[in-house]
C-alpha positions as CSV (number, residue, x, y, z in Angstrom):
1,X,-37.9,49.0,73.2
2,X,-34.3,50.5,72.7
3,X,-32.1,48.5,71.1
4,X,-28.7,48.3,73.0
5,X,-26.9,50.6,70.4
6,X,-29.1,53.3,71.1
7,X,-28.7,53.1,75.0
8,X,-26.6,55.8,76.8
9,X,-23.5,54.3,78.5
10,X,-25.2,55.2,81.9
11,X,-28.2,52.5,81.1
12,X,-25.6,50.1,80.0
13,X,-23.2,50.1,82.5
14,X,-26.1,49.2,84.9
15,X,-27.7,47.1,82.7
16,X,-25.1,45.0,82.5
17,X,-24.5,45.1,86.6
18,X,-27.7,44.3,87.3
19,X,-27.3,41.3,85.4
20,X,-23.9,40.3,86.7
21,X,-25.6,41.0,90.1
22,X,-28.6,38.8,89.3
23,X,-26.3,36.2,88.3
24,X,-23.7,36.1,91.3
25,X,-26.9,36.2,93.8
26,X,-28.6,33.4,91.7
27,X,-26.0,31.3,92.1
28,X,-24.9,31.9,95.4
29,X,-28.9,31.3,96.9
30,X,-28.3,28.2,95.0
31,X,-25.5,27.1,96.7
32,X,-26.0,28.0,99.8
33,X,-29.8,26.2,99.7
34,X,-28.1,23.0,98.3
35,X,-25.5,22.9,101.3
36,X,-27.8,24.0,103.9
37,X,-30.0,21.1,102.2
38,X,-26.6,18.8,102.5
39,X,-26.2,19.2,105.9
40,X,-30.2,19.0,107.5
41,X,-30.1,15.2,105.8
42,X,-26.5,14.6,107.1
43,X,-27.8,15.4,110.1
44,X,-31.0,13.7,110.0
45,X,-28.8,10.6,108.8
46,X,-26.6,10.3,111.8
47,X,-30.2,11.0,114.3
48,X,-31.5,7.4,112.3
49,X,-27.9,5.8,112.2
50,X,-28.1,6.4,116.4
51,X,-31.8,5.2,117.0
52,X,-31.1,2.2,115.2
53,X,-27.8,1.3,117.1
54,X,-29.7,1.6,120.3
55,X,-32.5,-0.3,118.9
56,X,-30.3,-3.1,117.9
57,X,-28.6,-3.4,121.1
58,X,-31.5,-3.7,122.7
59,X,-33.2,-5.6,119.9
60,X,-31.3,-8.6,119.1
61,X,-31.9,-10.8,122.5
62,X,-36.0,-10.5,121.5
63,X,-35.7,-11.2,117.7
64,X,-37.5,-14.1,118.3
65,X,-40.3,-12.4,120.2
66,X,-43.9,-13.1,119.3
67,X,-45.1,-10.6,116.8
68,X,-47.4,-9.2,119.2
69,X,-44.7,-8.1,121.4
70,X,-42.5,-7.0,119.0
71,X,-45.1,-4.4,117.6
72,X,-45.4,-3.5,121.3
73,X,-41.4,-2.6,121.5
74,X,-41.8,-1.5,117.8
75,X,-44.4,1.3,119.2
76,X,-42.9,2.1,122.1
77,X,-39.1,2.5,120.2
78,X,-40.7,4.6,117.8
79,X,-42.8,6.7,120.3
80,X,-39.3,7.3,122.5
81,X,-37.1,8.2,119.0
82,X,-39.9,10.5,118.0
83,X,-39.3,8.0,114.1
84,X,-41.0,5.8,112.5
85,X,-39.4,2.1,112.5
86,X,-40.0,-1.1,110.8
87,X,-38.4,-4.5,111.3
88,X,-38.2,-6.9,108.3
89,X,-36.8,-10.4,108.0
90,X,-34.4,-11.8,105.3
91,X,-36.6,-12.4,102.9
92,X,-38.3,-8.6,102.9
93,X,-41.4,-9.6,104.5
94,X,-42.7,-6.8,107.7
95,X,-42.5,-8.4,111.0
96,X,-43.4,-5.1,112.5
97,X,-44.3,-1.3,111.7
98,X,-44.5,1.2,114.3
99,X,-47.4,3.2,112.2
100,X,-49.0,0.5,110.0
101,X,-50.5,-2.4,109.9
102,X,-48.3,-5.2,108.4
103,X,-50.8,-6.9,106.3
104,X,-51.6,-3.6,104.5
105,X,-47.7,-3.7,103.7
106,X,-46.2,-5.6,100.7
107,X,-42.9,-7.3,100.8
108,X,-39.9,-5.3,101.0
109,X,-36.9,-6.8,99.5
110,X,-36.6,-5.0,96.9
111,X,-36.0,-1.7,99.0
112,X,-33.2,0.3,97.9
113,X,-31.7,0.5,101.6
114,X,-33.0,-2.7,102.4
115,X,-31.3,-5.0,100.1
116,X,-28.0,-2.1,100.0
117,X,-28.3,-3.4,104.0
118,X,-28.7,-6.9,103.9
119,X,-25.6,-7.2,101.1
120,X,-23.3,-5.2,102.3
121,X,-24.1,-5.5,106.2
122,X,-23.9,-1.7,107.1
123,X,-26.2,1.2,107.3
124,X,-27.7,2.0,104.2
125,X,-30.4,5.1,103.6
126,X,-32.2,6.3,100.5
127,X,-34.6,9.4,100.1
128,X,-38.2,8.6,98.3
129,X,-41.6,9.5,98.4
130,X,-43.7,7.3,100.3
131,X,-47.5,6.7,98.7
132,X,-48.3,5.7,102.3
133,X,-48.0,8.8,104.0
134,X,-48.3,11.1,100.7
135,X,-44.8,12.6,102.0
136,X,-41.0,12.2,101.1
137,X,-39.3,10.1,103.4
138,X,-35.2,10.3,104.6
139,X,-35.1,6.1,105.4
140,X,-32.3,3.9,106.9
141,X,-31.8,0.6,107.1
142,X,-29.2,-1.9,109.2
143,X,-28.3,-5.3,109.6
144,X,-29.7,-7.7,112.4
145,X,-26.9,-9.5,113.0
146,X,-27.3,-12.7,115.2
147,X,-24.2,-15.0,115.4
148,X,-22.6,-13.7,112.8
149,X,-26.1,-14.4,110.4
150,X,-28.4,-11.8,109.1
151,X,-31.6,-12.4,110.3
152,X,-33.1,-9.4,108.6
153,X,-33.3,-5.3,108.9
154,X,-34.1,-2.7,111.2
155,X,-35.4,0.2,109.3
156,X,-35.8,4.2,111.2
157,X,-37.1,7.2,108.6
158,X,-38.0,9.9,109.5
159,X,-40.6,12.6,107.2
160,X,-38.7,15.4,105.3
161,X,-41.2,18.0,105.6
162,X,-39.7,19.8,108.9
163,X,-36.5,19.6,106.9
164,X,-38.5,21.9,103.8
165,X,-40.3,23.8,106.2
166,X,-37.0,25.1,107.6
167,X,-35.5,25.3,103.8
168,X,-38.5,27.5,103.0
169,X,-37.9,29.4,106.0
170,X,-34.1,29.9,105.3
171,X,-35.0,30.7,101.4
172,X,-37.3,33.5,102.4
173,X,-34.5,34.9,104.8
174,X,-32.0,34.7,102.1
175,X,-34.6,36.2,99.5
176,X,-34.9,39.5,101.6
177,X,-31.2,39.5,102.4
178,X,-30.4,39.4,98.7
179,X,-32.9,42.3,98.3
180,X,-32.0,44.1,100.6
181,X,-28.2,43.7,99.1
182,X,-29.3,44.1,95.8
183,X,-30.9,47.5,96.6
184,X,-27.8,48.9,97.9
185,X,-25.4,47.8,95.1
186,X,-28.0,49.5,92.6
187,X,-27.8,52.6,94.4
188,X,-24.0,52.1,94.8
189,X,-23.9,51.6,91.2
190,X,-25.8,54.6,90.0
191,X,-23.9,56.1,91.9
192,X,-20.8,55.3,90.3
193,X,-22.1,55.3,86.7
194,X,-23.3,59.0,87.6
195,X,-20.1,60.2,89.1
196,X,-18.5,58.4,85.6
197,X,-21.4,59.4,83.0
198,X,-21.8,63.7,84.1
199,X,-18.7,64.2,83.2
200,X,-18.3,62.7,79.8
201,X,-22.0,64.2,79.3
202,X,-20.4,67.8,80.4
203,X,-17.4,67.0,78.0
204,X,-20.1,65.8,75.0
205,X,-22.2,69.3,75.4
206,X,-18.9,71.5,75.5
207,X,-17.8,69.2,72.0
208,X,-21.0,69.9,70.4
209,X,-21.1,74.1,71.4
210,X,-17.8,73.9,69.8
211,X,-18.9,72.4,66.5
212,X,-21.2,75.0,66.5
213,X,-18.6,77.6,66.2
214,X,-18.2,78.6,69.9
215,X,-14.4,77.9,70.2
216,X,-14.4,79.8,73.7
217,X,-16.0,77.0,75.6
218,X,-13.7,74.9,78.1
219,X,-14.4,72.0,80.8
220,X,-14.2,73.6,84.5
221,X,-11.9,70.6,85.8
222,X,-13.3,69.3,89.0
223,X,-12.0,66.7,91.3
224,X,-12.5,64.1,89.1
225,X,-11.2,60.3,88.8
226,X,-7.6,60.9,87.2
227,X,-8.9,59.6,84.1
228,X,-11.7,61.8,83.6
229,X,-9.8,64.5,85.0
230,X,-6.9,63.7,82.5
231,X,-9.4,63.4,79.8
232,X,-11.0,66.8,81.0
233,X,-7.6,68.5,80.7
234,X,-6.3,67.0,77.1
235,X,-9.7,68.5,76.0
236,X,-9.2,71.7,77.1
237,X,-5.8,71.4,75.3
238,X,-7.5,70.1,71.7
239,X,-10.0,73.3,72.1
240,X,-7.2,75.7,72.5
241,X,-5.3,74.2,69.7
242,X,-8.4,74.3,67.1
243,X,-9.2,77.8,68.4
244,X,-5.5,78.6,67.1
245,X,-5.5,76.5,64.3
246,X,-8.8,77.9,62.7
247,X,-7.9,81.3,63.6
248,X,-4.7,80.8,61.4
249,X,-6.6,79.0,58.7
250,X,-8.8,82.0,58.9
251,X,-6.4,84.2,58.3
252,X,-5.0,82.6,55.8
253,X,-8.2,82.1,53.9
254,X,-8.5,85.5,54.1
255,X,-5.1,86.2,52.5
256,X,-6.4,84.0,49.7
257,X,-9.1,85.9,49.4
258,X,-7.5,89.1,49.2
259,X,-4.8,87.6,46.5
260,X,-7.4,86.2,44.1
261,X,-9.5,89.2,44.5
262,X,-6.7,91.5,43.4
263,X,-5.6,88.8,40.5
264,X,-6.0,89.9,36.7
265,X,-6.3,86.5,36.0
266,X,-10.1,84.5,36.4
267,X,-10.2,81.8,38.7
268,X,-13.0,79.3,38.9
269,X,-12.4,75.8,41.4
270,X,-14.8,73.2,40.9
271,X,-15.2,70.4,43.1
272,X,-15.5,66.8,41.8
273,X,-18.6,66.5,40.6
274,X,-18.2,69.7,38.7
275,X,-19.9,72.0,40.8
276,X,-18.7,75.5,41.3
277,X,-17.0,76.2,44.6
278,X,-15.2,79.5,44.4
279,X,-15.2,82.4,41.4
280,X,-12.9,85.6,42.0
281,X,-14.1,88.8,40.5
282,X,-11.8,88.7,37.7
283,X,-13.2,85.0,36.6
284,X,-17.0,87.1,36.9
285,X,-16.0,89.8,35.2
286,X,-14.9,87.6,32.1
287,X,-18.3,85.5,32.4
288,X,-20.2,88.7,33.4
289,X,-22.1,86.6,35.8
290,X,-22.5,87.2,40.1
291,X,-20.8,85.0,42.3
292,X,-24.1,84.2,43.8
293,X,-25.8,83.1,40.3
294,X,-22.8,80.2,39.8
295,X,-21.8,79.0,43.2
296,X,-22.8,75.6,43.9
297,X,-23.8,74.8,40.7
298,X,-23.0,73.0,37.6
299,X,-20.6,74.5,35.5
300,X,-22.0,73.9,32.1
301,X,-25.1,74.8,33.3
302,X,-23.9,77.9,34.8
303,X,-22.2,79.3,31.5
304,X,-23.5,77.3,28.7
305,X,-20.6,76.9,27.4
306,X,-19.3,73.0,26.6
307,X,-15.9,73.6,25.8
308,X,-15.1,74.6,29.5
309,X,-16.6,71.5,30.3
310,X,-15.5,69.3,27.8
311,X,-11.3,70.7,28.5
312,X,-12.2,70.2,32.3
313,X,-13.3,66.6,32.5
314,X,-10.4,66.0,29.8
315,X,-8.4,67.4,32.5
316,X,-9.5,65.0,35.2
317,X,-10.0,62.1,33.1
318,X,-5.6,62.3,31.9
319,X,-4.8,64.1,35.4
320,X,-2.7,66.5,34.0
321,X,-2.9,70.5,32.9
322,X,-4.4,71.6,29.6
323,X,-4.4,74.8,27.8
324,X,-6.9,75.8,24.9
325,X,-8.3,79.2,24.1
326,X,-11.8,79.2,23.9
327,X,-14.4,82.4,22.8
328,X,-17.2,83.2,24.9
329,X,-19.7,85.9,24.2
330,X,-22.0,87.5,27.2
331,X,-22.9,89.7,25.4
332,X,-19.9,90.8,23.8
333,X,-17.3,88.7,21.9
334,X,-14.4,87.4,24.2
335,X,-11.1,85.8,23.7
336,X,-10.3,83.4,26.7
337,X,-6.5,81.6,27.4
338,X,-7.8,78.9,29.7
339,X,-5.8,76.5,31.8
340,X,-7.8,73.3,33.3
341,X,-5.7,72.3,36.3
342,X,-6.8,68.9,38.4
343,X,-6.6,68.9,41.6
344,X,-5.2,65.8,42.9
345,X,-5.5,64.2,46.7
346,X,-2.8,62.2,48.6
347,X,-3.6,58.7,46.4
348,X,-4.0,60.6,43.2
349,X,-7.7,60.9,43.2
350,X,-9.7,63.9,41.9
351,X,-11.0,66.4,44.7
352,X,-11.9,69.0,42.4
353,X,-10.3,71.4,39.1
354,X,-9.0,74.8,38.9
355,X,-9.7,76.7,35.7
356,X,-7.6,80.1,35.2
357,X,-8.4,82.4,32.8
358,X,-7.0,85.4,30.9
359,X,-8.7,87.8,28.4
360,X,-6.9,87.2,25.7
361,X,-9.1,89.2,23.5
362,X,-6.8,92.4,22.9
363,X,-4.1,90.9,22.1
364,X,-5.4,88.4,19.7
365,X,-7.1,91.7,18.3
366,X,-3.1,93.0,17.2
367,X,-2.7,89.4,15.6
368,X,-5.5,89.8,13.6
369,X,-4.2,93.2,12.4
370,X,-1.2,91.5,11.7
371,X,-2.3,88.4,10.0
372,X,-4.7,90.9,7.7
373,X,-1.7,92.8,6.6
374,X,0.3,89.2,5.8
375,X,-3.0,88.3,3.8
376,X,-3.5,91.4,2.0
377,X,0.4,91.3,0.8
378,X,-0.1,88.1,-0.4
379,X,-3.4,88.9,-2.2
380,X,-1.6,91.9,-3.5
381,X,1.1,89.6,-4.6
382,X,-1.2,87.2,-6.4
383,X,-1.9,90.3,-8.9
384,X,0.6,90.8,-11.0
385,X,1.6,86.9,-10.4
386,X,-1.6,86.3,-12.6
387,X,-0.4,88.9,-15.0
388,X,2.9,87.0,-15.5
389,X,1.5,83.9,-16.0
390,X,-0.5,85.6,-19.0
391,X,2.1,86.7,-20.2
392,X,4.5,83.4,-19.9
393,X,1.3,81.7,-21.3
394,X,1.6,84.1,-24.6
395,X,5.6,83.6,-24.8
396,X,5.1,79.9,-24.8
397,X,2.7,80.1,-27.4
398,X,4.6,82.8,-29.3
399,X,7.7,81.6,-31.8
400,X,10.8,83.0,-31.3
401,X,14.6,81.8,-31.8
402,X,15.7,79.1,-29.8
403,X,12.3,78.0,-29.0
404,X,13.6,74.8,-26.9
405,X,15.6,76.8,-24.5
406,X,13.1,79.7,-24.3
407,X,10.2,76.6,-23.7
408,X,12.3,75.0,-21.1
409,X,13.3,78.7,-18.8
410,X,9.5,79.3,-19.1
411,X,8.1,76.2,-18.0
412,X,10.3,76.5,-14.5
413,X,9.2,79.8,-14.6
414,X,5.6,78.9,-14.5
415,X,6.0,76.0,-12.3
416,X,7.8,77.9,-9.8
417,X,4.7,80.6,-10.2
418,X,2.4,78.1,-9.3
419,X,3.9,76.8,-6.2
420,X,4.2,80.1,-5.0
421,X,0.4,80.9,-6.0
422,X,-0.6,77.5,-3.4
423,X,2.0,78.6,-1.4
424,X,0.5,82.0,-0.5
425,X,-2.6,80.2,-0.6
426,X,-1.9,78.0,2.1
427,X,-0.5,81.0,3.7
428,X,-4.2,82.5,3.8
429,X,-5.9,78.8,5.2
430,X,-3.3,79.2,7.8
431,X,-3.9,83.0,8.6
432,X,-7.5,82.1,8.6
433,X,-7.6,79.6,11.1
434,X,-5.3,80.8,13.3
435,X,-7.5,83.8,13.7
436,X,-11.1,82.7,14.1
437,X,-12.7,80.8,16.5
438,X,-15.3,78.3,14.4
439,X,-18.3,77.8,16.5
440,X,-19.0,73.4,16.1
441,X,-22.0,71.8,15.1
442,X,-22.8,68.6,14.7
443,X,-22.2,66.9,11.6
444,X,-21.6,63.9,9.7
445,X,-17.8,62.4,9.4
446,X,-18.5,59.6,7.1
447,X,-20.2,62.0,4.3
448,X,-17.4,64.1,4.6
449,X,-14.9,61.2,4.4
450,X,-16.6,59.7,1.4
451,X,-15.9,62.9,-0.4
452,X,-12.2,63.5,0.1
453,X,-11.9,59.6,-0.6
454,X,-13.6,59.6,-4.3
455,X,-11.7,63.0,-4.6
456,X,-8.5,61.5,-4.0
457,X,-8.7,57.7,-5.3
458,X,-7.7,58.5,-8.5
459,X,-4.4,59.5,-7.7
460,X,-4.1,56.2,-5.5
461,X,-4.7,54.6,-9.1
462,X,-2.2,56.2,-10.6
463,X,0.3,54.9,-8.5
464,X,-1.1,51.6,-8.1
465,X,-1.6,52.3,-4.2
466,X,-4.0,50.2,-2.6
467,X,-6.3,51.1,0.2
468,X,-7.9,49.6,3.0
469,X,-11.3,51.1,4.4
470,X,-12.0,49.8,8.2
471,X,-15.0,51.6,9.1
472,X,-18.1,50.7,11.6
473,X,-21.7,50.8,10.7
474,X,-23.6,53.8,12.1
475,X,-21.2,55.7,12.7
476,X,-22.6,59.2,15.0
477,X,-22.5,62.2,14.5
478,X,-19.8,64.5,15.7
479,X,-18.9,68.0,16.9
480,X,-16.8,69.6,13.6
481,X,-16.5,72.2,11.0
482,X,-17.3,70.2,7.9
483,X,-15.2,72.8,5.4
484,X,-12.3,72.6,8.3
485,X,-12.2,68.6,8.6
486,X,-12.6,68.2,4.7
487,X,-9.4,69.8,4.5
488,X,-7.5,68.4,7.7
489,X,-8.9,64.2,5.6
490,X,-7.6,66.1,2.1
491,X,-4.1,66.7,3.3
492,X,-3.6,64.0,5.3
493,X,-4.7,61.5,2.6
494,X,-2.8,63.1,-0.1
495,X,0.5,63.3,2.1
496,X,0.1,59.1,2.4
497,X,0.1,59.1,-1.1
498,X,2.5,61.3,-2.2
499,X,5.2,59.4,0.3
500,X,3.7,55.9,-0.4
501,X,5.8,54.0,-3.7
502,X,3.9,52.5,-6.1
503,X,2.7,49.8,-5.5
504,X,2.0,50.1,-1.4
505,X,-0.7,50.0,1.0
506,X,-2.3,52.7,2.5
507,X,-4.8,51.5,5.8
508,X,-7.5,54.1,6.8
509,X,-9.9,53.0,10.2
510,X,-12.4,55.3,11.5
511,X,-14.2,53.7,14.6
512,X,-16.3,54.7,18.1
513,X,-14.7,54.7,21.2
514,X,-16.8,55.6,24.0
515,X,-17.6,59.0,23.7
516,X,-15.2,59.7,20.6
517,X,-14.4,59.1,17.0
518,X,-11.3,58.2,16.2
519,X,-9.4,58.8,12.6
520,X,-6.5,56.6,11.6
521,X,-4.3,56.9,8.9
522,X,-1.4,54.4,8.0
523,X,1.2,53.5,5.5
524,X,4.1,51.9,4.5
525,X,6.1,54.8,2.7
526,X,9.7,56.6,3.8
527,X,8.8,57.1,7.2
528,X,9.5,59.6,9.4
529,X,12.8,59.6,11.8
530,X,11.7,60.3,15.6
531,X,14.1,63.3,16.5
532,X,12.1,65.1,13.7
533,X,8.5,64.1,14.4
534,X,7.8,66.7,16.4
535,X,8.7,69.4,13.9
536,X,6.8,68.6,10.7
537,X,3.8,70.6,12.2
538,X,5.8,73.7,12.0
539,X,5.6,75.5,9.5
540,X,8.0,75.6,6.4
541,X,9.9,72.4,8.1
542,X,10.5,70.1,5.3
543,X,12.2,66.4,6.8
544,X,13.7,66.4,3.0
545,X,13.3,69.5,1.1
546,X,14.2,67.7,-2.1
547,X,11.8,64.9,-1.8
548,X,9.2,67.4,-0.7
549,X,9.7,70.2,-3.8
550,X,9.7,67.3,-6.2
551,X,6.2,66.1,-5.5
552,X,4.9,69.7,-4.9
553,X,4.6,70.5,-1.2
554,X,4.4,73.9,1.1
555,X,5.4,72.8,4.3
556,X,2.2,74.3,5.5
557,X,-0.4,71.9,5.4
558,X,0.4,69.8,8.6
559,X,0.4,72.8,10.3
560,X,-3.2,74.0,8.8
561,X,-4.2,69.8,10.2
562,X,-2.6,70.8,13.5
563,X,-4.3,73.9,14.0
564,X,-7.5,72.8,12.9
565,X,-7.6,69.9,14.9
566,X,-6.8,71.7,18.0
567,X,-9.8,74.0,17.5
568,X,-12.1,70.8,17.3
569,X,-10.8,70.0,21.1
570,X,-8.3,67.1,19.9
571,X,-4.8,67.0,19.1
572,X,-3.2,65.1,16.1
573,X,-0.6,62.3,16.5
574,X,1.9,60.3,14.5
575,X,3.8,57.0,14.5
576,X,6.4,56.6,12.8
577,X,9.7,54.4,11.8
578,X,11.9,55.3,8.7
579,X,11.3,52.9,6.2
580,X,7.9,51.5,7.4
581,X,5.9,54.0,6.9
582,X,3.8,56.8,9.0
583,X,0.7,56.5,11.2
584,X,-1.6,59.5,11.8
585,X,-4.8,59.9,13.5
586,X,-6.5,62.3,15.8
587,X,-10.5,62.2,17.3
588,X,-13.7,64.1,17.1
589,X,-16.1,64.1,19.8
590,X,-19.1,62.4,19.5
591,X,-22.4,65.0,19.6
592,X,-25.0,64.4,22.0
C-alpha cells in the first residue's frame, strides 16, 4: 500500500474529496432520515391524539357500561380508526382491549404514558417495543375525565412497522440518489484534478530535460487557469535566465581555463576532504604526473609527498596562507616555492585549498653557487688563521722584553682569532642549511634532548643556575634531523644560560599535544624588549652588542634555530619581557 508521501498530488487531491464527499453525504442521509423519522411519528401522534378525542366524546356517557359492551365499542372503535385501543381504570387495571384478552394482560399503572396521563391530565405517548405483538409500538394515552375526576385512561397505538417500511423505502431512494451524485462529483473532480495535475506534470518533465542539460526546452502556454498559466510563464522566464547564466559561467570557466593553462606557475585546488579537483599543466609538469592519474583523488596519495599535505591541512586548520619550499623528485630533483591558500565560504568554513607552485629549482641553483664561494672564502680564511694562531702560540711561549704587555696584545689577539674561527664556522652551519633540503625521518627527541642536557649542565653548575625538567612519559617519536635538532636544543639552551645570572632558574617542558611535540624553553634572565623580538633571528643583530661579545656570541645562531626549524615544518617563537626573562619553544610533528 502507498503511503500518502509517496502519492502523486492527483491521487491526493481525490482522495481527500472523496472523503470530504463521503462525509458531507453521510451526514446529510443522516439528517434527512432522522427528520423524515421526526415528522412520520409527529404525524402518527396527532392521527392517535384525534382518535382518542372522538373516542372520549363519545366515550364518557358509557364509562360505566358492562364490560361486555365496552369490549363491543372497544372493537368496533378500533375497527373504524384502523388502531389498536385499550381502556384502563385509575388504578392501571384493563377494562377493555380491542386485540387481547384482558385477563392475559397485567396491570398497567406503571405505563410510561399511562401514569404521564393520569398526573398531568393531558395526552401523553411513548415509543416501546411491545412483547405482545413482537413489534415496536407509537402509544398514547388521555385522561377520562368525569366531573372533573379521573376515572382512568383511554389508550390508541398504533404499530411502527409501516412507518420503517416507508423509512427503508426512502433510505434506498436516498442511497441511489447519493450514488448517483457521488458518481458525478468523482468525475467532476478528476476532471478538475486533471485539468490541475497535466500541467504541473508538463512543467515537472520540461524541469527534469533541463537538468539533463537540454536548456532549449520551454512550456507551450495553453489556456490555462491564471495560475498555472502564470506559473507556466515565470518558468519559461527561469529557463531563459539559466540558459544565459550557464552560458556565461561557461564562458567564463573557459577563460579560467585558458588563464591557468597559460600560467608558469602550478596550480592544484583541492576540495575539503582533500581530494584533487583541478591541476593546470604547469602544476603536472612540476609533479610529472596526467591530469587524469590525480583528479579525484587524495592528494598524498597521488604524489607521495607529506609535506604538501601536512602545509595544506596546516593551512585549513589556522585559515590563513602559508609559504614553505619543499623538494620533490619525479625522477629528477626539484625545488618547489609552494603557497597553501584556504578557501573559505560565506561563514568561514573550509570548501576546499589552493596550492600554487613555482620551480624554484634554478634559481636556488645560483644560491648555491653563491653560498659555495662564501664557504670556500671562509675555509680559505681559516688557513692561514691556523697558521697565526701557531705562531701567537710560539710568541706567547717565547721570552722577549716587556713580556706583560707583549702577553696581554697577544691574548686579544688570539681571542679575537677564535671568535672569528666560530664565527666563520657558524657562517658555514648557516650556508649549509640554507641550501639543502634534509629529507625527515623519524626519530627520538628525548635521546637527543638527554644529550645536549648532560652536555650543557655543567655550565648550569658553574653558574649556580637551576633547572627544571617537565617532561611526559612515552614520549613518541617524531619527524626530525637528529644532527639539525641537536643543534637548534644546543643553542637554545646555551643562550638561557649565558643570559640567566647566577643564581636563576631555567624551566624546560617538552609535552604531546595532539598530533605534536612541543619544546619549551623559559628563564628569568635580561629579557628581551618587544620592538626588537622580531629581529634577533636575523643575522648579526645583536639586542646588546656589548653584553653579547662579552660572553662570546655570533649573532648567528638564532638564525641557524630559525632556519632549521622551519625546514622541520614548524616555526620558532618567543616571549618575552625585559627583566623577566625569555620564553622560547617551537614543535615537531609527531611520526605515524
Amino acid at each position: 500500500m502507498l503511503k500518502w508521501k509517496q502519492m502523486g498530488i492527483k491521487n491526493r487531491i481525490i482522495i481527500i474529496f472523496i472523503i470530504i464527499q463521503l462525509l458531507v453525504l453521510g451526514l446529510s442521509f443522516y439528517y434527512i432520515s432522522y427528520k423524515h423519522r421526526d415528522l412520520y411519528l409527529e404525524k402518527e401522534r396527532m392521527n392517535l391524539k384525534h382518535y382518542s378525542n372522538l373516542i372520549l366524546n363519545d366515550f364518557r356517557d358509557d364509562f360505566t357500561t358492562e364490560l361486555s359492551l365496552l369490549a363491543e365499542k372497544t372493537e368496533q372503535w378500533a375497527e373504524d380508526t384502523d388502531t389498536r385501543i385499550t381502556v384502563i381504570d385509575i388504578r392501571g387495571n384493563v377494562l377493555a382491549d380491542s386485540h387481547y384478552n384482558i385477563e392475559d394482560m397485567d396491570n398497567h399503572i406503571n405505563r410510561q404514558e399511562i401514569e404521564a396521563a393520569i398526573r398531568t391530565q393531558e395526552a401523553a405517548d411513548s415509543i416501546r417495543y411491545s412483547s405482545t405483538i413482537d413489534e415496536d409500538m407509537l402509544y398514547l394515552a388521555q385522561a377520562i375525565i368525569i366531573n372533573n375526576e379521573v376515572m382512568g385512561v383511554i389508550r390508541t397505538a398504533r404499530s411502527l412497522e409501516f412507518i420503517n417500511n416507508i423509512l427503508i423505502e426512502d433510505i434506498k431512494n436516498y442511497l441511489f440518489f447519493f450514488i448517483i451524485l457521488s458518481f458525478f462529483m468523482f468525475f467532476l473532480t478528476w476532471q478538475l484534478t486533471s485539468n490541475i495535475v497535466k500541467p504541473l506534470e508538463k512543467i515537472t518533465n520540461t524541469a527534469e530535460k533541463i537538468a539533463q542539460g537540454d536548456l532549449s526546452q520551454r512550456i507551450s502556454i495553453r489556456k490555462y487557469n491564471s495560475e498555472i498559466e502564470k506559473l507556466a510563464m515565470m518558468f519559461n522566464h527561469m529557463a531563459a535566465e539559466l540558459e544565459d547564466k550557464i552560458a556565461e559561467i561557461s564562458k567564463e570557466k573557459n577563460r579560467i581555463e585558458a588563464i591557468l593553462k597559460s600560467m608558469v606557475d602550478g596550480v592544484i585546488a583541492t576540495d575539503s576532504e582533500g581530494r584533487v579537483s583541478l591541476i593546470n599543466p604547469a602544476a603536472q609538469k612540476i609533479f610529472n604526473i596526467d591530469e587524469q592519474a590525480i583528479k579525484g583523488k587524495n592528494l598524498i596519495s597521488s604524489l607521495f609527498n607529506h609535506r604538501l599535505d601536512m602545509y595544506l591541512q596546516r593551512s585549513l586548520d589556522e585559515k590563513e596562507s602559508i609559504s614553505r619550499e619543499i623538494i620533490y623528485q619525479n625522477p629528477d630533483k626539484k625545488i618547489i616555492q609552494t603557497t597553501f591558500i584556504p578557501l573559505l565560504g560565506d561563514n568561514k568554513d573550509i570548501n576546499g585549498g589552493v596550492i600554487v607552485l613555482t620551480d624554484i629549482t634554478e634559481l636556488r641553483k645560483l644560491e648555491t653557487v653563491r653560498n659555495d664561494f662564501v664557504a670556500n672564502v671562509s675555509h680559505e680564511l681559516r688557513t692561514p688563521l691556523t697558521s697565526i694562531l701557531g705562531y701567537l702560540d710560539t710568541l706567547l711561549e717565547s721570552d722577549i722584553e716587556d713580556q706583560k704587555t707583549k702577553e696581554k696584545f697577544l691574548k686579544i689577539i688570539k681571542e679575537e682569532t677564535n671568535r672569528l674561527s666560530l664565527l666563520i664556522t657558524d657562517l658555514l652551519n648557516l650556508s649549509k642549511i640554507e641550501s639543502q633540503s634534509f629529507e625527515l625521518y623519524p626519530g627520538d627527541f628525548l635521546k637527543t634532548f638527554q644529550k645536549v642536557y648532560h652536555l650543557l649542565e655543567k655550565n648550569a653548575q658553574l653558574k649556580d643556575i637551576n633547572i627544571n625538567l617537565e617532561i611526559e612519559d612515552d614520549l613518541p617519536q617524531v619527524y626530525m634531523v637528529r644532527e639539525q635538532v641537536e643543534q637548534v636544543l644546543i643553542n637554545l639552551i646555551d643562550n638561557a644560560i649565558k643570559y640567566s645570572s647566577s643564581g636563576g632558574t631555567i624551566n624546560i617542558s617538552v609535552q604531546k599535544k595532539s598530533d605534536k611535540l612541543y619544546f619549551e624553553i623559559q628563564d628569568n634572565g635580561i629579557g628581551i624588549p618587544v620592538d626588537e623580538q622580531e629581529r634577533i633571528f636575523e643575522r648579526f643583530y645583536r639586542v646588546d652588542k656589548a653584553r653579547s661579545r662579552e660572553l662570546g656570541g655570533t649573532g648567528i645562531g638564532l638564525s641557524i634555530v630559525r632556519n632549521i626549524i622551519k625546514q622541520h615544518g614548524s616555526e620558532i617563537k618567543v616571549e618575552s619581557r625585559v627583566g623577566e626573562g625569555s620564553k622560547f619553544s617551537f614543535y615537531l610533528n609527531i611520526a605515524d
